[in-house]
N, C-alpha and C positions, 0 to 999 in steps of 0.2 A: 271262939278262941282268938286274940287279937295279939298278934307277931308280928315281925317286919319279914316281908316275904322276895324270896331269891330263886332266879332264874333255875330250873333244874339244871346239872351239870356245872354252875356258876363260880372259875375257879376266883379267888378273892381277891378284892379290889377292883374290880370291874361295873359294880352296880351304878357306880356314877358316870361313867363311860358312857353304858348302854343307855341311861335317860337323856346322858344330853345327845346324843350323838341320834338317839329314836326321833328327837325334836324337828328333825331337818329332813327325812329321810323321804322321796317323792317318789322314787320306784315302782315300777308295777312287774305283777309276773302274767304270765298267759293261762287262761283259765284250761284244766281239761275238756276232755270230749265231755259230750251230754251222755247220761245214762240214766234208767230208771230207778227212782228211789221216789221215798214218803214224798207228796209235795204239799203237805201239810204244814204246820208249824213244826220246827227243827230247833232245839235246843242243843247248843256245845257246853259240856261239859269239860276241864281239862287244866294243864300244867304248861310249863313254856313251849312245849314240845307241839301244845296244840295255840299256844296264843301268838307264836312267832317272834320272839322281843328282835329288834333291830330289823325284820325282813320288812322290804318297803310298804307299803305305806303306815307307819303307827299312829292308830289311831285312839289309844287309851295307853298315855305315857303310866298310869297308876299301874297296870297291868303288864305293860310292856306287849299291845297286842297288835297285831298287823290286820288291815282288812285282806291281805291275801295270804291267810291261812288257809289250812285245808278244809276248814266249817264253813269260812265264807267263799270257797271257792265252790264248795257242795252245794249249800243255800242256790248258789247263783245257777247253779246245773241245772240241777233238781228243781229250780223256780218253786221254792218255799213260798208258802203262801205269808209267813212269817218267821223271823229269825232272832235267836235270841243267842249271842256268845257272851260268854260268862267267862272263857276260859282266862286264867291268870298265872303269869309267873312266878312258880316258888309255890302251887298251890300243892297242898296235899289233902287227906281224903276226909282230912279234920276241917278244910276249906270248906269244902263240898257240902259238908253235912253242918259245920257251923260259924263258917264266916270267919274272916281275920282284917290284915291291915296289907294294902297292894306297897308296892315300890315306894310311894312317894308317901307312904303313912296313909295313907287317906283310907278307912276304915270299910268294909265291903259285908255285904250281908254272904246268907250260905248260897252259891253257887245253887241249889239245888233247889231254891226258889220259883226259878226262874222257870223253873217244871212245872206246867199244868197240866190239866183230865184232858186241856186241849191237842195236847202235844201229838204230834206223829211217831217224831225222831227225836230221838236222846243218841249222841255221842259219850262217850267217857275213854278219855285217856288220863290213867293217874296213877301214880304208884313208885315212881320213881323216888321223888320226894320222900315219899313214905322211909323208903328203906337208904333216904343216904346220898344220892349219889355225889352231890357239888364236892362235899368233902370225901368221896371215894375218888374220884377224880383227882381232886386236889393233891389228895395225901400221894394218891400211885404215883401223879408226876413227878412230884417233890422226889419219893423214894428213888424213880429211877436216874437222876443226876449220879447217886454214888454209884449203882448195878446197873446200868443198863442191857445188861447182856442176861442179867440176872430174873429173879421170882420176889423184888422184896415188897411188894405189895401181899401177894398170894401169904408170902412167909407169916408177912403181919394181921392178916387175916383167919388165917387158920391156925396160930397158934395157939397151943394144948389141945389141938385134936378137935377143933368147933369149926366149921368154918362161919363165921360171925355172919358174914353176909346171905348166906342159906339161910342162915337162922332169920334172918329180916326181910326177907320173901316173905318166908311162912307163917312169919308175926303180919305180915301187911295185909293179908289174904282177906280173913276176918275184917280188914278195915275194908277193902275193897267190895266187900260181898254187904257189910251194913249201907255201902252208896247204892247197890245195884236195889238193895228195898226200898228204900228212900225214893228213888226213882220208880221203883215199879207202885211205890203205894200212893206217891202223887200222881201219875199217867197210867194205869194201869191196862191201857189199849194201846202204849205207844212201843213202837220199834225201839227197841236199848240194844244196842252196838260198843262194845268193849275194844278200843284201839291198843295193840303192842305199841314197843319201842321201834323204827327205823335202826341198822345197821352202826355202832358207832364207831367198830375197829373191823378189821377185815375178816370175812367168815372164816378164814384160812390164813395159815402161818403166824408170823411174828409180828407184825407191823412196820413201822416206818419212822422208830427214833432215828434222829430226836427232831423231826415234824411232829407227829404226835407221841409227846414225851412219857408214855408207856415203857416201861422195860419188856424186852422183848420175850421172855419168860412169864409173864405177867398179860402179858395181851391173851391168851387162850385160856386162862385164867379168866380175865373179866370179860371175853365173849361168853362163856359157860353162863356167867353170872345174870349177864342180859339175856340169855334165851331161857334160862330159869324163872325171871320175871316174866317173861311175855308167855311162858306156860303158865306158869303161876295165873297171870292174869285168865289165859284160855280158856282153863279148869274153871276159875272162879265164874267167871262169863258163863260158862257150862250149866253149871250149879244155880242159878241166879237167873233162870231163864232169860238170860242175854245173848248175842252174837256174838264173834269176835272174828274181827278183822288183822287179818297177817299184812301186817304195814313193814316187817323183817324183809320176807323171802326179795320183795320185790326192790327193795334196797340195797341186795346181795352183789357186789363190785361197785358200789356208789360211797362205800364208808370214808370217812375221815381221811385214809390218805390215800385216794385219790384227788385225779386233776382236778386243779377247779372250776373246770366245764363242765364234771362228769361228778362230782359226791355232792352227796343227799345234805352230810353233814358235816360241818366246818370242824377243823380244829383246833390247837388252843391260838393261832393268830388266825382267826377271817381272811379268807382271801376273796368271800362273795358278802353280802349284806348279811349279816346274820352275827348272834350271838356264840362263843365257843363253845362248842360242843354242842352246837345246836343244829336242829335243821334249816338251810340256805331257802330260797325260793322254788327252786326246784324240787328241795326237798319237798317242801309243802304241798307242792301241785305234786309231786308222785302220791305222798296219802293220799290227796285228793281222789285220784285218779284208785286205788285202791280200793279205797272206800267205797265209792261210785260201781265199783266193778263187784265187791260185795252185795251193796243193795239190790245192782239188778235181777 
């Protein structure tokens, strides 16, 4: 399926920003501690969350991907005997399984290619996409200029008694559980590890309008929404004879509006290398380090 593909979380007009600005970026981050994991061939599967657009160094402007994501900081841990990242911005689970078109148009095969019998380690972070988020993002900020203090996101979301976005968890499930076959019926000896979301509003209270232009009524609201995803994911990971990695808990006082010495993830102005609403460099080496700590 051949789309033009956008950063998850990517509020609009930004996509030209992030290519030219990914152009110049020479940055590095500090790798984690070593820990035990496959040292086999490592395959990342994944959305911008896993390919880092803006975090220094980009090294596939089509993808918007950094060599110091959390796949390449694992690979390097873990001394992969080979590595293969696939992950791309704006993928969803229709990428994985059958290919579309990166950032700059340039046409990409499925993601899930790139899985052989040889594989050790399969990543998969995906699902966001699936269910929405750039333009859930989008819209809640827009809303909260007139209510800030207010629910008008939540209001617009659950109204006639649905809450739409539950409903698009539960729709994406089925798509995330045909990836985890895909993967198991090309590797069928390999480790397959299911990544959550990182932290993107504070686990607790209201948040921090209008830094992150969430209505404050509306922030526990769409925390609910992202831990509904990352069970969602869990479960399916469950089912699916995969792992899953809790990339949330350890994120917990690192979200969006915190200092920008101390969050994981930016938001809607960058104050470290990174995409809005995206995870920073830090962020990245924390999955890393997560992850890592999973495997052993």
């Amino acid at each position: 399926m051949n789309r033009p593909r956008l950063p998850l979380l990517r509020t609009a007009g930004r996509m030209t920003a992030l290519v030219a600005a990914a152009a110049g970026m020479l940055l590095t981050a500090a790798a984690p501690a070593v820990a035990a994991a496959p040292a086999g061939r490592y395959v990342a599967l994944g959305d911008s969350y896993t390919s880092a657009p803006l975090v220094p160094t980009q090294v596939d402007l089509n993808c918007l991907r950094s060599n110091r994501n959390y796949p390449s900081l694992v690979a390097a841990s873990a001394g992969s005997s080979s590595f293969a990242d696939v992950s791309c911005s704006g993928a969803t689970t229709e990428d994985i399984l059958y290919g579309g078109d990166g950032a700059l148009g340039i046409a990409l095969p499925p993601q899930v290619n790139a899985v052989t019998s040889a594989t050790a380690l399969v990543t998969v972070q995906i699902g966001g996409n699936d269910i929405g988020f750039s333009g859930i993002i989008s819209d809640c900020a827009e809303a909260s200029v007139s209510s800030p203090l207010g629910s008008p996101c939540k209001n617009r979301f659950t109204a006639g008694g649905t809450d739409q976005l539950r409903a698009r968890i539960a729709a994406a499930a089925p798509k995330v559980a045909a990836v985890l076959r895909a993967v198991r019926q090309a590797a069928p000896n390999a480790r397959v590890v299911v990544l959550g979301y990182p932290a993107i509003l504070p686990d607790s209270g209201y948040g921090c309008w209008p830094v992150v232009p969430i209505a404050y009524q509306d922030v526990p609201y769409l925390r609910g929404v992202q831990k509904a995803l990352n069970t969602m994911l869990a479960d399916t990971a469950a089912a699916g004879g995969a792992s899953y990695a809790d990339v949330y808990t350890p994120s917990i006082g690192r979200d969006s509006c915190k200092g920008s010495g101390t969050r994981w993830v930016e938001g809607l102005v960058p104050q470290n290398a990174a995409a809005p609403f995206h995870p920073n460099a830090r962020g990245e080496q924390g999955m890393a380090t997560a992850l890592l700590a999973h495997l052993s």
